[in-house]
C-alpha positions as CSV (number, residue, x, y, z in Angstrom):
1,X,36.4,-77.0,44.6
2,X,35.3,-80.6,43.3
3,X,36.0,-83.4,45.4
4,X,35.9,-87.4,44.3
5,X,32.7,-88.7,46.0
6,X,35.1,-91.5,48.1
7,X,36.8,-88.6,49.7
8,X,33.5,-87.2,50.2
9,X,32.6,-86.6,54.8
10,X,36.2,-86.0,55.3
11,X,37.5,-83.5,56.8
12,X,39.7,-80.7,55.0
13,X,41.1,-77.8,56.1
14,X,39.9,-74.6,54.8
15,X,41.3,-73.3,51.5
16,X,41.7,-69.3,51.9
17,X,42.4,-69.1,48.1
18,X,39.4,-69.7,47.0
19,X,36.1,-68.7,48.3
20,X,32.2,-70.2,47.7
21,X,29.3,-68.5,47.9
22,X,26.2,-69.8,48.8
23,X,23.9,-71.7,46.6
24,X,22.5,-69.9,43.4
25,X,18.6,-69.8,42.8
26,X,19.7,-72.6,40.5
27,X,21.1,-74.7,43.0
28,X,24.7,-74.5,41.8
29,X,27.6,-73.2,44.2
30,X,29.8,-70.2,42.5
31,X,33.7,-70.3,43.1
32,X,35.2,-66.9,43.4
33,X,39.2,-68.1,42.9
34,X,41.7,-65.6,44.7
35,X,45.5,-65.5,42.9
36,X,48.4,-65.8,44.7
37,X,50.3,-64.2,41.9
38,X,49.1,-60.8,40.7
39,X,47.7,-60.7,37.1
40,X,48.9,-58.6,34.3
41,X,45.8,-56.9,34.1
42,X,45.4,-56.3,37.9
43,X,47.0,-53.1,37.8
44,X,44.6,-51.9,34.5
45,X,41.1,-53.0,36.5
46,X,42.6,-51.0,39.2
47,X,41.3,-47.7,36.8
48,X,38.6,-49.2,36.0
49,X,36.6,-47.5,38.9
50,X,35.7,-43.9,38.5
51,X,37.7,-41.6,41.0
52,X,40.9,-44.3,40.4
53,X,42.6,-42.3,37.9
54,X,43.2,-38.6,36.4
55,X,39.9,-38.1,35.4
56,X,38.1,-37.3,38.7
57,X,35.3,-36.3,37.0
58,X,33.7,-39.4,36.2
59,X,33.6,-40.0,40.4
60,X,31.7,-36.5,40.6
61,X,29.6,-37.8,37.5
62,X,28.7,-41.0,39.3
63,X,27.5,-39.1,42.9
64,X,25.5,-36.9,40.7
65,X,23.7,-39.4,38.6
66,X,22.6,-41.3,41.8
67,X,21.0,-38.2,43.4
68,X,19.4,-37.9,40.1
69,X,18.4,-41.4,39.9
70,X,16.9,-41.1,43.6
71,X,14.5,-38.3,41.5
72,X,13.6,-40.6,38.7
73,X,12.3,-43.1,41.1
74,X,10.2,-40.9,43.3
75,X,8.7,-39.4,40.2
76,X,8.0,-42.6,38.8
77,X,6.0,-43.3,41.9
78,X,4.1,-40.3,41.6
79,X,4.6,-36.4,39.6
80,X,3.6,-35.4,43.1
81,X,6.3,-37.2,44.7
82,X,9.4,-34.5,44.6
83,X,10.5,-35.3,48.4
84,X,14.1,-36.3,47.4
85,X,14.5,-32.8,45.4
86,X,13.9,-31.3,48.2
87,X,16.4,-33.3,50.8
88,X,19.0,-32.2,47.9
89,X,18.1,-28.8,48.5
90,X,20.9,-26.5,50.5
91,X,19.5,-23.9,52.9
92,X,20.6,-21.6,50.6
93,X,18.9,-22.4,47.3
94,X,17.8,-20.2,44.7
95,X,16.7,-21.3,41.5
96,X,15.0,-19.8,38.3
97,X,11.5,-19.8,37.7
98,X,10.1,-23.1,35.6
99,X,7.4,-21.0,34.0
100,X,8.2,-20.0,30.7
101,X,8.5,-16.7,29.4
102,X,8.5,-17.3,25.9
103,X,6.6,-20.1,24.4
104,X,6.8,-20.7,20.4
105,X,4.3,-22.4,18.5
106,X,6.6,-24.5,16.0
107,X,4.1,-27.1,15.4
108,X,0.1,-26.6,15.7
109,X,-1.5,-29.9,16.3
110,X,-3.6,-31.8,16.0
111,X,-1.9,-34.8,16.5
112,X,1.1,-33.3,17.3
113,X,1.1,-29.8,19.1
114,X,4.9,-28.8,19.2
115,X,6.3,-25.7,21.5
116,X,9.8,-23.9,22.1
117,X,9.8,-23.0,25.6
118,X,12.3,-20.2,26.9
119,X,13.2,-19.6,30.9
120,X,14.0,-16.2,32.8
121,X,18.0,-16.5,33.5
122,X,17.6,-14.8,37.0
123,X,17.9,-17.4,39.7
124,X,15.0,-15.3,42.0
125,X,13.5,-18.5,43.8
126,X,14.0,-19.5,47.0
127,X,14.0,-23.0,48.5
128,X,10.3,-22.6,48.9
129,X,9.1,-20.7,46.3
130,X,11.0,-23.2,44.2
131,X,9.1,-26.4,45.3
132,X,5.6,-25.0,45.1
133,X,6.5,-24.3,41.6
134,X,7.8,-27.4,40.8
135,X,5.2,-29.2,42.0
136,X,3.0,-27.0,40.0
137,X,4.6,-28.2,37.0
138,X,4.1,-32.2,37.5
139,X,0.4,-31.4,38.5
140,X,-0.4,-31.5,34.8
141,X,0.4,-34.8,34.9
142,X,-1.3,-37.8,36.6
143,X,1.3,-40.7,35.9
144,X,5.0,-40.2,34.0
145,X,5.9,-43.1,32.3
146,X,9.4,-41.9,31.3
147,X,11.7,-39.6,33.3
148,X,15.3,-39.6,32.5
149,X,18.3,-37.2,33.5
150,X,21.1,-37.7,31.9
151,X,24.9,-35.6,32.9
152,X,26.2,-33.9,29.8
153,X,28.2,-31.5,31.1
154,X,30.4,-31.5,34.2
155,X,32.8,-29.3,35.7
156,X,34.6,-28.7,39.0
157,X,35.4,-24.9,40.1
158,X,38.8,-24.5,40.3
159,X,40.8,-25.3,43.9
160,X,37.6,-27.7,44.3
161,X,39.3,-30.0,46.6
162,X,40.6,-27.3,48.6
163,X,37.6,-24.8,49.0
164,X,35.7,-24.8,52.1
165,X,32.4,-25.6,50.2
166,X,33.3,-26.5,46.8
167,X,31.1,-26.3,44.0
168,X,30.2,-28.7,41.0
169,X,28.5,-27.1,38.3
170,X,26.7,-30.0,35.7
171,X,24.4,-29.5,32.6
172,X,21.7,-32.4,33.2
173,X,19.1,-33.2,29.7
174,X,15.6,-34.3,31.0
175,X,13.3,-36.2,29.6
176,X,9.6,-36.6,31.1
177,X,7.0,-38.5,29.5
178,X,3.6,-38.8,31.1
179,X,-0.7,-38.8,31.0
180,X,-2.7,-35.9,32.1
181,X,-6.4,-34.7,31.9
182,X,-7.1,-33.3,28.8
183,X,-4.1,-34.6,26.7
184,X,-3.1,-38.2,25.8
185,X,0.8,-37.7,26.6
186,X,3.1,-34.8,26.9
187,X,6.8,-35.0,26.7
188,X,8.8,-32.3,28.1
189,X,13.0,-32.2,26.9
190,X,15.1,-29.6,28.0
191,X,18.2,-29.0,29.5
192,X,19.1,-27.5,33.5
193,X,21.9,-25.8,34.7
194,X,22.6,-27.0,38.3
195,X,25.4,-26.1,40.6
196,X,26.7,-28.5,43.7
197,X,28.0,-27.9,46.6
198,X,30.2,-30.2,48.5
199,X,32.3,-30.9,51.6
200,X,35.8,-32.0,51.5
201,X,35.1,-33.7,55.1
202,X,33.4,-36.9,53.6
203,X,32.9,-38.4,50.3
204,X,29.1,-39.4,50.7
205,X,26.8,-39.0,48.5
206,X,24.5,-36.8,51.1
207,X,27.5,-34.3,50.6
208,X,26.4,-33.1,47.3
209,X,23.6,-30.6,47.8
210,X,22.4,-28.2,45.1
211,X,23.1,-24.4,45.4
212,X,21.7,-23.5,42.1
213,X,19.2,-24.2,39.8
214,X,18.5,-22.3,36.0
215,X,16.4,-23.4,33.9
216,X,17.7,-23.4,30.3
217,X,15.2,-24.2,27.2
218,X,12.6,-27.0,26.7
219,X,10.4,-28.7,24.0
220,X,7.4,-29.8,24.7
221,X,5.3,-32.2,22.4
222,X,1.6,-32.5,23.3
223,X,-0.9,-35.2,21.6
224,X,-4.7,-35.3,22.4
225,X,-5.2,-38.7,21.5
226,X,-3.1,-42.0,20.5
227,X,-1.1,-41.8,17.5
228,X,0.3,-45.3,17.1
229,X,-0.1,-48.5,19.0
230,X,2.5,-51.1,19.9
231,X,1.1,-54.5,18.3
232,X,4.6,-56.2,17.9
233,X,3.3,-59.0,20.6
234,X,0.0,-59.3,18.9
235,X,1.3,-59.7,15.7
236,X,4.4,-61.2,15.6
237,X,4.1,-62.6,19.6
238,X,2.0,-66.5,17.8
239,X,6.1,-67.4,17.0
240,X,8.0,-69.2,19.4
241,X,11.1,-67.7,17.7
242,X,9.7,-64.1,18.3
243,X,9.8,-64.9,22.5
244,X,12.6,-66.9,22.1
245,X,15.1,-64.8,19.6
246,X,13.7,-61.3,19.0
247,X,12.9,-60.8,22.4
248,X,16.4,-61.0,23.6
249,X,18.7,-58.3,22.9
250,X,22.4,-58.6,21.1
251,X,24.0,-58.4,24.9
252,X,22.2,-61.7,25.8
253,X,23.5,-63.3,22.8
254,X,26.9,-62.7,23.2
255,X,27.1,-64.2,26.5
256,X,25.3,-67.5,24.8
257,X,26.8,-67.4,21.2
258,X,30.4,-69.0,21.1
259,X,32.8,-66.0,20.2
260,X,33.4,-67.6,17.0
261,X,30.2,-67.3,15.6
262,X,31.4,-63.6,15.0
263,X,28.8,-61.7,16.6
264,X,28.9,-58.0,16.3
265,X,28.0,-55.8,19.8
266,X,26.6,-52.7,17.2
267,X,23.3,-54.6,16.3
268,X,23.6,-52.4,12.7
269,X,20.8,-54.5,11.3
270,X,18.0,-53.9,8.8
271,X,14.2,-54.8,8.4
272,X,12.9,-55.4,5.2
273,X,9.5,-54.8,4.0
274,X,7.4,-57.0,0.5
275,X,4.7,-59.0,-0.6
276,X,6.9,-62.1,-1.6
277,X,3.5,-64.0,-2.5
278,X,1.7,-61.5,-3.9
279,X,-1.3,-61.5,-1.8
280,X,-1.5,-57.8,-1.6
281,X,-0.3,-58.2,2.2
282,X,3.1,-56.6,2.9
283,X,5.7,-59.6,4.8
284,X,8.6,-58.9,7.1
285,X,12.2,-60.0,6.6
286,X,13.8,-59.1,10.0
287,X,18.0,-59.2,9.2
288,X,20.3,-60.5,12.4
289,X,23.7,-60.6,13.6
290,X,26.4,-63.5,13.0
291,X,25.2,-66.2,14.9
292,X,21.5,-65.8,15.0
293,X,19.1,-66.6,12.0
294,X,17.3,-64.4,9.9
295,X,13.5,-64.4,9.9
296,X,11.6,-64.2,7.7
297,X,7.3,-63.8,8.8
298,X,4.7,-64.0,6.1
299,X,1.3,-61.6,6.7
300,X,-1.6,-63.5,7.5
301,X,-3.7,-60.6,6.8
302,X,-5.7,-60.5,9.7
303,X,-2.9,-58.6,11.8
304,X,-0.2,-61.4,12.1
305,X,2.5,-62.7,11.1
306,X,3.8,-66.4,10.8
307,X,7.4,-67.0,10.6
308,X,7.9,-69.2,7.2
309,X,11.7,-69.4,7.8
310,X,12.8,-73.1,7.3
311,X,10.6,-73.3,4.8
312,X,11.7,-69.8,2.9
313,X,15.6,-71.2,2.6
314,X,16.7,-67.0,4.2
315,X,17.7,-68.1,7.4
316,X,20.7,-67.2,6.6
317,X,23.7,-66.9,9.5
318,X,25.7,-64.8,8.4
319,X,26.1,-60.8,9.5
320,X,23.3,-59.4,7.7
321,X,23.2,-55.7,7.5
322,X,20.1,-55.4,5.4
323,X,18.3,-56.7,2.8
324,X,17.0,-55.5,-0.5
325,X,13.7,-56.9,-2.6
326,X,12.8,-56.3,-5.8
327,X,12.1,-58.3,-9.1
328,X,15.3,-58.7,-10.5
329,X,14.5,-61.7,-12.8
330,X,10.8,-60.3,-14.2
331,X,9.1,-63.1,-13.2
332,X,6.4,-60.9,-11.6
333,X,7.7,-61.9,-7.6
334,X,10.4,-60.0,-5.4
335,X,13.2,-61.7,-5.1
336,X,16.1,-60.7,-2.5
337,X,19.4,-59.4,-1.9
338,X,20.6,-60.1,1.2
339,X,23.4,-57.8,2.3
340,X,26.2,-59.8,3.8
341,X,28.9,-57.9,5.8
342,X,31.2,-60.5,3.7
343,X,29.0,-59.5,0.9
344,X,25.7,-59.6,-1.0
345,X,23.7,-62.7,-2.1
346,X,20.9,-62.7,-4.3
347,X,17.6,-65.3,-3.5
348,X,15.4,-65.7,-6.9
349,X,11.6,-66.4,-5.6
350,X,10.8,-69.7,-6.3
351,X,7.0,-68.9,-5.3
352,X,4.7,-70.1,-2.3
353,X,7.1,-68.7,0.0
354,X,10.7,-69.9,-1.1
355,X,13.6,-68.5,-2.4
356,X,16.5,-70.5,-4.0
357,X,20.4,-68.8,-4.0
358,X,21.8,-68.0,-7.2
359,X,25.5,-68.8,-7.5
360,X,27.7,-66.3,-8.5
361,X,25.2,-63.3,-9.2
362,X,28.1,-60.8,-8.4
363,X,31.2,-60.7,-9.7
364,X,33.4,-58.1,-8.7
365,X,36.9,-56.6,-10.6
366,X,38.8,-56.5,-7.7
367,X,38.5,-58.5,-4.6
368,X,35.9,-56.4,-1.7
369,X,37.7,-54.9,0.7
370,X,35.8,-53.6,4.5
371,X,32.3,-54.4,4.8
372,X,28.9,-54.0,3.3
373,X,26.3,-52.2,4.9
374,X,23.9,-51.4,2.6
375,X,22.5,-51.3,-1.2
376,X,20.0,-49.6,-3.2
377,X,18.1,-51.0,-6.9
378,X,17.2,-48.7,-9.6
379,X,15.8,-49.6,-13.6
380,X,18.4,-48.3,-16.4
C-alpha cells in the first residue's frame, strides 16, 4: 500500500486484504495482495501441486527425490559419508551385491578406459553386509564432484493405499563423478532398482523406507590424466559482455527482456567457428536468442578473445539459430550467413573485422513458411 506523504503518521486500520512482508535485502517492502473474488485460474493452480490431482504418482516421485537428494548432499560432503542411506534403510533390508560379476572392456584407454559392468540379480545382502559394501565402493574415491539420482520409473503396488505396508517400487539413474588415487576422474552411470515401503498412518517423508535394493547395469569411464581444461573465463572472461550476457542463462533473460522482444525458452542456438581476418587464428561468432545481441570475439592468438561486436556490424537481434561462414563472394575472406528464425541474411566481409548486409541475397519462389534452423554451403 502507497500512501501520500501528508497522510503519512496517521493512524489506519489494518487492511486484511493485503499483506507486507518485511523489508527485502534491497530495502523494498513486497505486497502479497489477497482477492476477495476467486480467480479463473484458482481452481487450475489448485493441480498445480503434486498429490492434487489423478496422478498420485508425481507426490510419491517428489518424497522419493528428497530422500534421494538427502544422499547427494551427504556424498557431496564426503564418498564416506553414506549416514542418510542408512537411516532410509528398513530392518528388513536386503539388497544385491554392488560388485560386479561381469565387467566388459568396451573401450581400452589410455585416455579413456571404458567398462560394461553387470550385477548378480539375487538380493543376498543384508542391512549390514550392504553398507560395508557400499562404503567399499566410494573408498575409491577421495572427493565426488557430481552425484545425481534421477526417478525414471515409478510405480505403486496395487491396493497401495490400503496395504498395511505398502510398497513403492522406482527405477533411479545415477550419476557419480569424482577423484581418486591413481586415476584423474571416474564416472560411474547406471541404473537401481529400489523398492519402498510406506505407512498409510502419516504422509512424512521418514515414512518411506527402502525394502529392496538390486543393482541393475553400470558404465564406468576411467581417465588417468586431464583430458580437456575449461578456459572459457580465461579466454573469453577480458569482455565485460561475457560476465554480463553469456554468463546469464535464457531463464534470467526472460524475466528481464520485455515479452515482446520474442524471446525463445529452448535456447536452440549455434556457435560459429572462422578466421574472418585471416590471421591464421580461428574467431568465435557466438549466435543468441531474440532480444539479446550476437557476439562476435576475434582471437588474439595468445589464448583470448576480444569481442569486436559494434565494430563487426553482427550484433544482430534477431532469433539466430546459427550461422554459416564461408567465401561466398571469392574475395579471399569468409563472409556470413546468419540464420534467422524469420530467415537467413548474408554479411559480405568488408575486412579488418567488418561485415556489411547484402540486401536481397535470397529470393525465394514462394513466401517461407515455419522457421529456419539451420543451413549447410557446398561448391557446384
Amino acid at each position: 500500500m502507497v500512501v501520500p506523504a501528508s497522510l503519512r503518521g496517521l493512524a489506519f486500520p489494518s487492511n486484511p486484504s493485503i499483506d507486507s512482508s518485511t523489508p527485502s535485502s534491497d530495502g523494498e517492502f513486497r505486497l502479497h495482495p489477497h482477492y476477495v473474488a476467486q480467480r479463473p485460474l484458482d481452481a487450475i493452480l489448485l493441480k498445480s501441486d503434486a498429490g492434487l490431482d489423478d496422478f498420485v504418482s508425481e507426490k510419491y516421485h517428489d518424497r522419493i527425490a528428497a530422500i534421494l537428494a538427502k544422499w547427494r548432499s551427504g556424498l557431496l560432503r564426503s564418498p564416506q559419508e553414506v549416514e542418510a542411506v542408512e537411516d532410509t534403510l528398513t530392518a528388513d533390508f536386503a539388497a544385491s551385491s554392488l560388485l560386479p560379476v561381469d565387467s566388459r572392456l568396451v573401450r581400452p584407454g589410455p585416455p579413456v578406459e571404458v567398462h560394461q559392468n553387470r550385477f548378480a540379480s539375487q538380493t543376498s545382502l543384508g542391512r549390514d553386509a550392504f553398507l560395508w559394501e557400499l562404503r567399499s565402493c566410494m573408498s575409491a574415491f577421495s572427493k565426488l564432484v557430481t552425484v545425481e539420482f534421477q526417478v525414471t520409473n515409478i510405480a505403486a503396488s496395487p491396493g497401495f493405499n490400503s496395504q498395511p505396508a505398502p510398497r513403492l517400487n522406482t527405477r533411479v539413474r545415477y550419476e557419480l563423478v569424482g577423484t581418486g588415487h591413481g586415476f584423474h576422474l571416474e564416472q560411474l552411470v547406471g541404473y537401481w532398482d529400489l523398492e519402498w515401503e510406506s505407512h498409510p498412518s502419516s504422509f512424512a517423508l521418514s515414512e518411506f523406507k527402502l525394502r529392496r535394493w538390486r543393482a541393475l547395469n553400470e558404465t564406468r569411464s576411467r581417465s588417468s590424466s586431464p583430458i580437456f581444461r575449461d578456459m572459457t573465463a580465461t579466454a573469453l572472461g577480458g569482455n565485460s559482455s561475457y560476465s554480463d550476457q553469456m554468463l546469464r542463462g535464457v531463464d534470467h533473460w526472460r524475466t528481464v527482456l520485455d515479452g515482446a522482444c520474442g524471446i525463445d525458452i529452448y535456447g536452440h542456438n549455434g556457435v560459429s567457428v572462422a578466421d574472418i581476418d585471416n590471421d591464421g587464428f580461428d574467431d568465435l561468432y557466438i549466435c543468441q536468442p531474440a532480444g539479446l545481441p550476437n557476439r562476435l570475439y576475434r582471437n588474439r592468438g595468445d589464448g583470448t578473445f576480444e569481442d569486436i561486436t559494434e565494430a563487426s556490424g553482427l550484433g544482430i537481434l534477431d532469433n539466430t539459430a546459427c550461422a554459416l561462414f564461408a567465401d561466398f563472394d571469392n574475395d579471399g575472406l569468409q563472409d556470413v550467413v546468419v540464420v534467422r528464425a524469420s530467415g537467413p541474411l548474408l554479411f559480405l566481409n568488408q575486412g579488418r573485422g567488418t561485415f556489411r548486409q547484402k540486401p536481397g541475397a535470397f529470393q525465394f519462389a514462394n513466401v517461407p513458411q515455419g522457421t529456419f534452423t539451420g543451413a549447410a554451403v557446398a561448391r557446384l
